[in-house]
C-alpha positions as CSV (number, residue, x, y, z in Angstrom):
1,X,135.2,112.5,114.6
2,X,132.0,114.7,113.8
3,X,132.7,117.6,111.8
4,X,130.2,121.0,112.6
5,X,128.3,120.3,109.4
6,X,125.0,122.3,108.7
7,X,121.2,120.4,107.6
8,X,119.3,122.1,105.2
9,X,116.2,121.0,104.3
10,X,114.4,121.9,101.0
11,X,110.8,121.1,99.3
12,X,112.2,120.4,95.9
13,X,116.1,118.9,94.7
14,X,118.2,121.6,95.3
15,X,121.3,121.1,92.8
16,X,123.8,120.8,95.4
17,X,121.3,117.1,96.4
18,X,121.6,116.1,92.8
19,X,125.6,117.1,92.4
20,X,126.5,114.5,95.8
21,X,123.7,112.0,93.9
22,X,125.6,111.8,90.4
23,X,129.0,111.8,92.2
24,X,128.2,108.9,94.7
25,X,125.6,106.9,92.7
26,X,126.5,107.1,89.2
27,X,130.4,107.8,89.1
28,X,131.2,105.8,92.2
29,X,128.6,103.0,92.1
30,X,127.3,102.7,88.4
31,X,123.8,103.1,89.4
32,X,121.5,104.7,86.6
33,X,120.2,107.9,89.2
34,X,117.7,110.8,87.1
35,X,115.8,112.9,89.4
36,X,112.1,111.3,89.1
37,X,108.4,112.0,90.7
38,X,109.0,111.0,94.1
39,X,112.0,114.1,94.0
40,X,109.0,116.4,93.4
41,X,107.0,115.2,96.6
42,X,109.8,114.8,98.8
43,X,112.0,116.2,101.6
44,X,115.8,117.0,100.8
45,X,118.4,117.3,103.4
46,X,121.7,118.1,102.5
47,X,124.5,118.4,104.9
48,X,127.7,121.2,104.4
49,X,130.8,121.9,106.2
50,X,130.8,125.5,105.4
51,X,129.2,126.0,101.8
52,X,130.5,122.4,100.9
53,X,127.7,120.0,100.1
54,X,129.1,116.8,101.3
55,X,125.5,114.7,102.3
56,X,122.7,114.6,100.5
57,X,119.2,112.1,101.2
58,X,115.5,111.9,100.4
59,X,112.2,111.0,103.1
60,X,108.5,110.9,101.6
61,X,105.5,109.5,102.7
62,X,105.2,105.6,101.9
63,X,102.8,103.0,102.9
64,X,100.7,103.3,106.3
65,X,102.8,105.6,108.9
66,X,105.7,105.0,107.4
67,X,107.9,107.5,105.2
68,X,110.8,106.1,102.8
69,X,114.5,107.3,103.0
70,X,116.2,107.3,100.1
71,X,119.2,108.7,98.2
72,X,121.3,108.5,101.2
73,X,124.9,109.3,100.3
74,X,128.2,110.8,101.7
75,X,130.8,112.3,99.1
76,X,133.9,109.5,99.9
77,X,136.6,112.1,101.5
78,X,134.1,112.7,104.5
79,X,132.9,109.1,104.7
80,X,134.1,107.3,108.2
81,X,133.6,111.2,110.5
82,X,129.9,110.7,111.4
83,X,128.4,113.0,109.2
84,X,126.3,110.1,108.3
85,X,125.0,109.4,111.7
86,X,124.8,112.6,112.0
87,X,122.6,113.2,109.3
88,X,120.7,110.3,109.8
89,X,119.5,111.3,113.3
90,X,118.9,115.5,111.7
91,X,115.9,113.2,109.5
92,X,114.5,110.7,112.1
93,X,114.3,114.0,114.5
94,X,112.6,116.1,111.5
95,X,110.1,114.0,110.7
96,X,109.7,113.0,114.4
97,X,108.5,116.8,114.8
98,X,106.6,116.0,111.6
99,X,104.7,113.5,113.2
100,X,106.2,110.7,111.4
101,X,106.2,107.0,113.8
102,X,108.3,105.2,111.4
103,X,111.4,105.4,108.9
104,X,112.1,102.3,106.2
105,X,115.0,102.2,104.2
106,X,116.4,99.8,101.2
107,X,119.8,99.7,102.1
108,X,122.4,98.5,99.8
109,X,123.2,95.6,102.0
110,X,127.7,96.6,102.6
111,X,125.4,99.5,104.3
112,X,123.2,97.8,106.5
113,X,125.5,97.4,109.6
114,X,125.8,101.3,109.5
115,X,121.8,101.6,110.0
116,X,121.8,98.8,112.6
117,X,124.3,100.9,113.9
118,X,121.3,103.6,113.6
119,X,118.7,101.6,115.5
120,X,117.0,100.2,112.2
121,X,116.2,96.5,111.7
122,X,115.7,94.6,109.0
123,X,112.4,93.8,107.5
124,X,112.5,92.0,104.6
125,X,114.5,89.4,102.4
126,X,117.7,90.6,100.7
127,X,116.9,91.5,96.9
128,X,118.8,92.7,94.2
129,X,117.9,96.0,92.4
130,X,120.3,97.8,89.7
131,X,121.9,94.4,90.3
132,X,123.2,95.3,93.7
133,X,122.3,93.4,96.4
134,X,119.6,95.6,99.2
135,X,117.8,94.8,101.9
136,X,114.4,96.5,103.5
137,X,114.8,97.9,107.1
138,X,112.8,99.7,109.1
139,X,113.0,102.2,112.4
140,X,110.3,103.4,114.9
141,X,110.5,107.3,115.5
């Protein structure tokens, strides 16, 4: 089931970004999650149904071609209706027009059938960081 749910994009962490973040990351997850430099240099996208911020992730410029998704999180009472997906393919088809070739990821590895699901393949060996097992995968525009 996919909801109508609106993709913003912004230049800088829009509060709303930062609020789905906290919720997801540190409450949910116990990850440690401060806004840092690469929030000043990177692309936002936040997903609403209506004026509800329920999707927030992050894409900057990494290595080579390649830009770096990060942050990627849906609040939990609109996980499992797409809006991931959905989101997902709003940023692969942004930075397509961008210019971008290629997306990499370090998925939190419970996630990494959802971005196989997604086209992206894994890349690297699993490693652990914030003692979470993740894994490096990667997805040609």
């Amino acid at each position: 089931m996919i909801l109508d749910m609106e993709i913003k994009i912004y230049t800088s962490l829009p509060d709303e970004a930062m609020q789905i973040r906290t919720t997801v990351f540190v409450k949910e997850q116990g990850f440690v999650d401060l806004p840092d430099e690469t929030d000043l240099v990177a692309l936002h996208f936040v997903g609403y149904i209506g004026t509800l911020p329920v999707a927030t992730c992050r894409a900057f410029k990494g290595d080579g071609d390649c830009y770096i998704l990060g942050r990627f999180a849906v609040l939990k009472a609109h996980r499992g209706k797409g809006l991931g997906s959905e989101l997902l393919g709003a940023v692969c088809d942004s930075l397509k027009e961008r210019g971008i070739s290629c997306l990499k990821l370090h998925s939190q590895y419970p996630a990494k059938d959802f971005y196989e699901k997604n086209g992206f393949e894994v890349c690297g060996e699993p490693e652990y960081e914030q003692n979470a097992l993740h894994v490096w995968m990667k997805k040609m525009l």
